[in-house]
C-alpha positions in Angstrom: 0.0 0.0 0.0 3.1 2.7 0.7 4.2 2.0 -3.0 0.4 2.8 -4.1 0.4 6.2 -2.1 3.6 6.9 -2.8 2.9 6.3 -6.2 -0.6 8.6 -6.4 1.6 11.4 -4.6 4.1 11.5 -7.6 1.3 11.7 -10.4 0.1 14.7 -8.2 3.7 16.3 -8.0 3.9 15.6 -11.6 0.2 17.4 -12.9 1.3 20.7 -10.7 4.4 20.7 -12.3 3.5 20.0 -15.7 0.7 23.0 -15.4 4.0 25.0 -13.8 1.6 25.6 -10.5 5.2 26.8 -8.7 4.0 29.8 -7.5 0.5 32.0 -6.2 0.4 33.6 -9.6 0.7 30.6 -11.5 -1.5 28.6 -9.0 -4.4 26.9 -10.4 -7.9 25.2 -9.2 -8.4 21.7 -8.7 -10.6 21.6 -11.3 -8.2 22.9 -13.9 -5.7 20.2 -13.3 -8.5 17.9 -12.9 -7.9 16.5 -9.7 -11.2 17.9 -8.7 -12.8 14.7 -7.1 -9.8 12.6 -7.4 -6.9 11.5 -4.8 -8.6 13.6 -2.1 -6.6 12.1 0.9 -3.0 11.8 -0.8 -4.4 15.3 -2.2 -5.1 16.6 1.3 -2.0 14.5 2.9 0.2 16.8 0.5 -1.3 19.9 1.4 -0.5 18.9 5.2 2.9 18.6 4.5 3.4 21.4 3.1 4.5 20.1 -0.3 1.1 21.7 -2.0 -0.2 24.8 -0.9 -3.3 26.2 -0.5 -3.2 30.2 -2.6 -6.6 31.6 -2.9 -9.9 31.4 -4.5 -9.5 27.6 -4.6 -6.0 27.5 -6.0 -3.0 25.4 -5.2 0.4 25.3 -5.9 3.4 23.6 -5.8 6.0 24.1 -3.6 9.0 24.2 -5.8 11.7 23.9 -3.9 10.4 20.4 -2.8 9.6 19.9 -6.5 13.4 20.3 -6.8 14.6 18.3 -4.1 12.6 15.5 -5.3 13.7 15.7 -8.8 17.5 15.6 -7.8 16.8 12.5 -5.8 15.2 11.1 -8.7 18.4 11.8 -10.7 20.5 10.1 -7.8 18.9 7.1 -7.6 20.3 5.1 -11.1 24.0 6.1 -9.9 23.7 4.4 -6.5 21.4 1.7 -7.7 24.5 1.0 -10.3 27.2 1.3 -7.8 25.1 -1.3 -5.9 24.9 -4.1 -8.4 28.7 -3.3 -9.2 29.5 -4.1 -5.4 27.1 -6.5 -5.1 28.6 -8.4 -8.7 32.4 -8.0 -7.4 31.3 -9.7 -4.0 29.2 -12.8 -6.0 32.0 -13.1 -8.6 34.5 -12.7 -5.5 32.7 -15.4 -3.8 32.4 -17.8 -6.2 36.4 -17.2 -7.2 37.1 -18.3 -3.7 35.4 -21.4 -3.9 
C-alpha cells in the first residue's frame, strides 16, 4: 500500500508541475488540473505537509523547492542503484572465485 500512495503522490507532483503551478500567480484550481474529485486524501496529505499549498480562490500550488529536491533525488537514484549491483557483482564473482 506505501508504494500505491507513494505512487498517487508522484502523479500529483507531476500534474502541478507539468501545469507550472510553482507559485500564487501561476496557482491553479483543482478543477483545472482535474484532480477535482480525485486522490482527495493523498491530495489533502500533500497539502498537510506542506509540499502543495493552499493560494486563494481555490487555487493550489506547488512548492518548488520540494519539487526540486525530489527531482535531484530522482536523478540520484540510477547512480547508486548502479554502484550497488557493481559491489554487489564483485562480492558474487568474489565469492564464487574463492570457492
Amino acid at each position: 500500500m506505501g508504494n500505491t500512495v507513494a505512487i498517487v503522490q508522484g502523479k500529483i507532483i507531476r500534474i502541478f508541475a507539468e501545469a507550472n503551478a510553482f507559485n500564487k500567480d501561476t496557482a491553479k484550481t483543482l478543477k483545472e488540473l482535474n484532480l477535482e474529485n480525485r486522490y482527495s486524501l493523498m491530495l489533502n496529505s500533500l497539502i498537510r505537509r506542506g509540499i502543495i499549498i493552499k493560494a486563494f480562490n481555490g487555487k493550489y500550488y506547488l512548492d518548488y523547492d520540494y519539487y526540486q529536491k525530489h527531482q535531484d533525488r530522482k536523478k540520484m537514484i540510477i547512480p547508486i542503484l548502479c554502484v550497488c549491483l557493481f559491489l554487489y557483482f564483485f562480492i558474487y564473482l568474489g565469492i564464487l572465485c574463492l570457492t
